[in-house]
C-alpha positions as a Python dict, from the first residue, in 0.01 Angstrom:
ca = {
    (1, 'X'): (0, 0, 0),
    (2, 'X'): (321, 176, -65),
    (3, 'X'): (434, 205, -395),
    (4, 'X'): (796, 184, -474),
    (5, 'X'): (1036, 247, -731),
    (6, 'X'): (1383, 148, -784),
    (7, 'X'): (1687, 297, -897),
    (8, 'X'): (1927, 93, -1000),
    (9, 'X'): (1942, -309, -1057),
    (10, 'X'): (2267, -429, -947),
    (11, 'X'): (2332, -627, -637),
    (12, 'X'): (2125, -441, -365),
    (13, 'X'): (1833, -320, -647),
    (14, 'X'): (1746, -658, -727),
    (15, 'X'): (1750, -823, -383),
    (16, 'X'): (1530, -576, -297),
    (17, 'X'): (1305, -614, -615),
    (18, 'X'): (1261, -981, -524),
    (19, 'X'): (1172, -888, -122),
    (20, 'X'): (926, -648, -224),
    (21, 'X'): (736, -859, -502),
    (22, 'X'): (733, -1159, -256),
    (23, 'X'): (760, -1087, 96),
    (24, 'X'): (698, -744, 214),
    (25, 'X'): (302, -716, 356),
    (26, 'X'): (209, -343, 252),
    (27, 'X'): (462, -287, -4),
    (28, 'X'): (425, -302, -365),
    (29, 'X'): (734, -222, -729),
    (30, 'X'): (555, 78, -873),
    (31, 'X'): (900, -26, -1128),
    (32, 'X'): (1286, -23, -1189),
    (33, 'X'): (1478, 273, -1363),
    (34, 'X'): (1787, 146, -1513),
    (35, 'X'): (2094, 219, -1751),
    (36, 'X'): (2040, -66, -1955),
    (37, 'X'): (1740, -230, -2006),
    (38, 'X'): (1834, -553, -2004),
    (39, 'X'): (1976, -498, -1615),
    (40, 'X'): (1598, -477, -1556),
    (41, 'X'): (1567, -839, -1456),
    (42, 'X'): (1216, -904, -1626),
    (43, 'X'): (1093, -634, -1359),
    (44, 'X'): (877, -339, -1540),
    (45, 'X'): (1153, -56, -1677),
    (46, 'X'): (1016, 288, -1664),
    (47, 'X'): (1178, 658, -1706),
    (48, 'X'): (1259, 826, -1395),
    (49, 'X'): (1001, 1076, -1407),
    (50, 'X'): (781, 816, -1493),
    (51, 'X'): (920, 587, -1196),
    (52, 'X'): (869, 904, -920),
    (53, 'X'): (526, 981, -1050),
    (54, 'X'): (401, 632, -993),
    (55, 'X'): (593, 605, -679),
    (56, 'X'): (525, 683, -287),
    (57, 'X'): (905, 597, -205),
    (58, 'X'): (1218, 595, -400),
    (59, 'X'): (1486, 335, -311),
    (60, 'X'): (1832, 477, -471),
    (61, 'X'): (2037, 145, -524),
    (62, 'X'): (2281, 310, -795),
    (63, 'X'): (2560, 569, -684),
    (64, 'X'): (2663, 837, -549),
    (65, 'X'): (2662, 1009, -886),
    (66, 'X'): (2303, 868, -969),
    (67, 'X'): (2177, 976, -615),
    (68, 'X'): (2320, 1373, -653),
    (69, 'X'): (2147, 1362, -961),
    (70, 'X'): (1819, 1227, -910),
    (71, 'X'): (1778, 1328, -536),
    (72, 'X'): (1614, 1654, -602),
    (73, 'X'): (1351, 1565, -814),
    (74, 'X'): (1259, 1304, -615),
    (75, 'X'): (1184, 1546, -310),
    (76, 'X'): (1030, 1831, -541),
    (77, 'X'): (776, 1602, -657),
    (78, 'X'): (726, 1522, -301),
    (79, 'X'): (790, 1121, -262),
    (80, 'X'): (1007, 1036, 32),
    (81, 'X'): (1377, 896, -44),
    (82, 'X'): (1546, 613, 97),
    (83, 'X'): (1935, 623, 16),
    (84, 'X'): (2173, 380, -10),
    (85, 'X'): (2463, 573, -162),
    (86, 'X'): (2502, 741, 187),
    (87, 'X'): (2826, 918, 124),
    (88, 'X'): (2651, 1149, -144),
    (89, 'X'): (2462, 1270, 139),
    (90, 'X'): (2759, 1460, 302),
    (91, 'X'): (2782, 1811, 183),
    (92, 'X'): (2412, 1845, 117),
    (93, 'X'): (2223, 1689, 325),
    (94, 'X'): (2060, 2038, 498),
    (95, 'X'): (1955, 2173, 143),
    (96, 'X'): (1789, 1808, 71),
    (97, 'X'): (1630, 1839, 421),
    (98, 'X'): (1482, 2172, 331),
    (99, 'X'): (1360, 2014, 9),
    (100, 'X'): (1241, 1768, 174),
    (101, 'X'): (1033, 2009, 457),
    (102, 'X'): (911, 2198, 193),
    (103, 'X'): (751, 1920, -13),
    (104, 'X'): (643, 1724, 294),
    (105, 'X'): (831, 1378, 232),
    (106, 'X'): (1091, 1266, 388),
    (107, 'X'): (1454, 1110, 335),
    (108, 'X'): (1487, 762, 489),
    (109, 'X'): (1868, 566, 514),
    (110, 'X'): (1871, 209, 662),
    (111, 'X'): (2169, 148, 899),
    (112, 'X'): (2299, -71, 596),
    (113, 'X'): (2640, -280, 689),
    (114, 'X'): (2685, -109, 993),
    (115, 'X'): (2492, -167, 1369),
    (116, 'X'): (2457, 77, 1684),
    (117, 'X'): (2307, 313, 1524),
    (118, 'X'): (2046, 345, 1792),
    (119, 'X'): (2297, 386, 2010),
    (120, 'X'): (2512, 665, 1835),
    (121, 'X'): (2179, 855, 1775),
    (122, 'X'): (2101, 818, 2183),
    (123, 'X'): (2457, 933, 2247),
    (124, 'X'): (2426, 1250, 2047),
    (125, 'X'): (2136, 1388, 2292),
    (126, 'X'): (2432, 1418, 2489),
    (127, 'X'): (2785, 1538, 2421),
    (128, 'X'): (3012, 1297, 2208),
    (129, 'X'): (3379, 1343, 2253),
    (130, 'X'): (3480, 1079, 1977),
    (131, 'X'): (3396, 847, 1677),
    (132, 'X'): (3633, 628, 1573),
    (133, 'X'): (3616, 350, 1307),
    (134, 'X'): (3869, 77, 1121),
    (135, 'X'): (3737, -92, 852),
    (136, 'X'): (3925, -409, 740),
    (137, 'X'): (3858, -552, 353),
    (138, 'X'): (3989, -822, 114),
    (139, 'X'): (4166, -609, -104),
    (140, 'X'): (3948, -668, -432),
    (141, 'X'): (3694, -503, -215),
    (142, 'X'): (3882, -133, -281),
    (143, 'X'): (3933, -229, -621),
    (144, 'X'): (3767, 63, -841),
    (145, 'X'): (3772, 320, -575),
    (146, 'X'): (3935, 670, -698),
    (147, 'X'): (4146, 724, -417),
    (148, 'X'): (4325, 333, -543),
    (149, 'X'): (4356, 534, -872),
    (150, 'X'): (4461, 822, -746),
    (151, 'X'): (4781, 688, -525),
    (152, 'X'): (4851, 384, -798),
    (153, 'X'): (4801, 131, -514),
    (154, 'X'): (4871, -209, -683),
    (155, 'X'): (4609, -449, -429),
    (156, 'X'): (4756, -734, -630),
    (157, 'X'): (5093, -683, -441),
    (158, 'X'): (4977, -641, -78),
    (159, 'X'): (5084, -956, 120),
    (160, 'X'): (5032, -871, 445),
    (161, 'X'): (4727, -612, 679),
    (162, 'X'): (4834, -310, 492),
    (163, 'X'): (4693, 82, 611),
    (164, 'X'): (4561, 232, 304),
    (165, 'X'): (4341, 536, 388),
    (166, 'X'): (4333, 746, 774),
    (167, 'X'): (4120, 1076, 778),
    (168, 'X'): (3768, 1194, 832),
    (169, 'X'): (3453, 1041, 698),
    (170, 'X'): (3405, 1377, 436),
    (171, 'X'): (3716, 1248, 279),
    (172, 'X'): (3685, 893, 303),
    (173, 'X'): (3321, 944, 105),
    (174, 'X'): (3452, 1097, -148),
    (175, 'X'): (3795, 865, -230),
    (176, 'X'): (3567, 527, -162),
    (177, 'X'): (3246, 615, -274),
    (178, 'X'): (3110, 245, -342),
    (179, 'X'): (3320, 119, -17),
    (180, 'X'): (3278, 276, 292),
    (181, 'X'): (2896, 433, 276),
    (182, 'X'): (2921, 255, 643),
    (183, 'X'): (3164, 548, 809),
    (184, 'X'): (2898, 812, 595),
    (185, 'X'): (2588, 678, 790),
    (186, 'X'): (2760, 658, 1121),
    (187, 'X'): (2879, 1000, 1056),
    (188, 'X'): (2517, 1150, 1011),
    (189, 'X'): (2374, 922, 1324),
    (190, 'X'): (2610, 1110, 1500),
    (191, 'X'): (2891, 1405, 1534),
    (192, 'X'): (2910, 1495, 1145),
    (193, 'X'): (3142, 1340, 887),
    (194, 'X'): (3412, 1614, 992),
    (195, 'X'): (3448, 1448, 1360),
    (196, 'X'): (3380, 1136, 1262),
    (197, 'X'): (3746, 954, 1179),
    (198, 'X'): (3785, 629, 1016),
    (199, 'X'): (4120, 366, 883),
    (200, 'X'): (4101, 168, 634),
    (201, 'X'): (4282, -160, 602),
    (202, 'X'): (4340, -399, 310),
    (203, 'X'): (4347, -753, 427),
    (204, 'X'): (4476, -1029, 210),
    (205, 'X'): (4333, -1365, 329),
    (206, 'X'): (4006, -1188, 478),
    (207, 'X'): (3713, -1343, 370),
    (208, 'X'): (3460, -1075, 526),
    (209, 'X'): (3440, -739, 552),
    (210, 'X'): (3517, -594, 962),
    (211, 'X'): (3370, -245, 1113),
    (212, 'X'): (3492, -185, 1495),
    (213, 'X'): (3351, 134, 1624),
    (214, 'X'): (3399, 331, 1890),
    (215, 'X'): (3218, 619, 2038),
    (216, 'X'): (3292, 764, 2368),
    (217, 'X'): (3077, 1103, 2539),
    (218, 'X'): (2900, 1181, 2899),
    (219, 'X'): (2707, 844, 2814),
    (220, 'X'): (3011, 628, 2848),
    (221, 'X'): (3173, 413, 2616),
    (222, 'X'): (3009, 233, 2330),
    (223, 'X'): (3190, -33, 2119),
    (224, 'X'): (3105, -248, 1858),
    (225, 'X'): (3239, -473, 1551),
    (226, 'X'): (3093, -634, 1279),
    (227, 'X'): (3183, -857, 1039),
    (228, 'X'): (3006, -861, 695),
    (229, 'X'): (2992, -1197, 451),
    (230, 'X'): (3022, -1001, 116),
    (231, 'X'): (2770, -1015, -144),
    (232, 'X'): (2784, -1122, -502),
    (233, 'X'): (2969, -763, -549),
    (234, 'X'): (3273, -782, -342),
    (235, 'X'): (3242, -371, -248),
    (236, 'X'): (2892, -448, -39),
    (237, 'X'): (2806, -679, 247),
    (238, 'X'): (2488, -873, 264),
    (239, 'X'): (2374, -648, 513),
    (240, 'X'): (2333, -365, 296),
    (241, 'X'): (2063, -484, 149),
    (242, 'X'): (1908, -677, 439),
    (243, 'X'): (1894, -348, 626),
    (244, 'X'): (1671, -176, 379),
    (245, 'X'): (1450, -455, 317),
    (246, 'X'): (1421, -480, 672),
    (247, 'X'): (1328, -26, 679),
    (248, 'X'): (1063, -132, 412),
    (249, 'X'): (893, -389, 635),
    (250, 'X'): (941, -178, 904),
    (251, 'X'): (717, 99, 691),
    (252, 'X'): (442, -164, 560),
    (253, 'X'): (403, -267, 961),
    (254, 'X'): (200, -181, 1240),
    (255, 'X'): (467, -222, 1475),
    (256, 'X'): (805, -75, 1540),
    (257, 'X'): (1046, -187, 1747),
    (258, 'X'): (1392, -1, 1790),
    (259, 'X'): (1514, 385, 1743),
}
């Protein structure tokens, strides 16, 4: 049986309490860390160093924040990682890998919202020329990020498909960190979040969140789109979460099918 812990009981933490205490063969809650304990949802609230010791796998459900901060320990004491905060990744994800060597565990990130990721990781045995992505949201679905702040972009008052953000994933990451983890995981299946370019778009009217990607390279051309029914937070598509419940099965099973 794995045993794991989770950080973090919003949205994605608790679907993923409920999957593993009901329907993952193999996989058992060593417990929850949380803020607050009544965000705990009934499920057993324990310190994090309390939460890694008991653990085999941490599943970071928090933010990007949470993740820079409890990422280390988690690989020192030698349990493997699975991260859904993806963008916190960029910048040190080679020091975390050598933590990771070092202590023998591993660091584990589910496709999330995003698909073609076996693809993109195929492509890259070759050479990729480009990776290109538009994202397309309701506008309350860029509401908090600090890039919003930052420019004093009023969603209330967009009308009409409106072009907020243009640049490479690094940046992107870092001005919607609780938005656009999808461009940060495509980024690291791929050519890096430097070469890796993405637009944003802020779509009154939309009722689900849209990721077209395309990736061109000596393999050919490889495009795909997606479109995301948002969850109970309006930031993070059902998929999210569905992707790393579907990773945990995946590491409770017998059999793997896919990249």
């Amino acid at each position: 049986m794995i045993a794991v812990g989770i950080v973090g009981m919003g949205v994605i933490g608790r679907a993923i309490a409920r999957a593993v205490t009901t329907d993952l063969p193999g996989v058992t809650l060593a417990g929850v860390t949380v803020r607050a304990p009544a965000t705990a949802a009934g499920y057993p609230a324990l310190p994090l160093p309390e939460l890694i010791r008991r653990s085999d796998l941490i599943v970071e459900a928090a933010t990007q924040a949470a993740l820079r901060d409890l990422g280390p320990a988690v690989l020192e004491a030698g349990k493997d990682l699975m991260v859904l905060s993806v963008g916190a990744l960029v910048g040190v994800l080679d020091e975390w890998a050598r933590l990771a060597e070092t202590h023998r565990c591993r660091i584990l990130v589910p496709s999330g919202a995003i698909a073609g990721l076996d693809g993109v990781k195929g492509a890259r045995e070759g050479a990729i020329t480009s990776v290109t992505m538009e994202t397309r949201k309701p506008p309350r679905g860029l509401a908090g990020a600090p890039y919003i702040a930052q420019h004093r972009i009023d969603l209330d008052t967009i009308t009409r498909e409106t072009l907020i953000f243009e640049g490479p994933a690094s940046e992107a990451v870092r001005a919607f960190p609780a938005n656009v983890n999808v461009v940060a995981a495509l980024s690291l299946a791929g050519v890096g979040p430097e070469r890796t370019r993405i637009r944003i778009f802020a779509v009154p009217g939309q009722e689900r969140n849209q990721h077209r990607v395309t990736i061109e390279g000596e393999f050919g051309r490889l495009a795909i789109e997606i479109e995301n029914v948002p969850s109970e937070n309006p930031r993070t598509g059902k998929l999210s979460y569905l992707s790393a419940i579907a990773m945990l099965r995946e590491l409770g099973a017998s059999v793997h099918v896919g990249t």
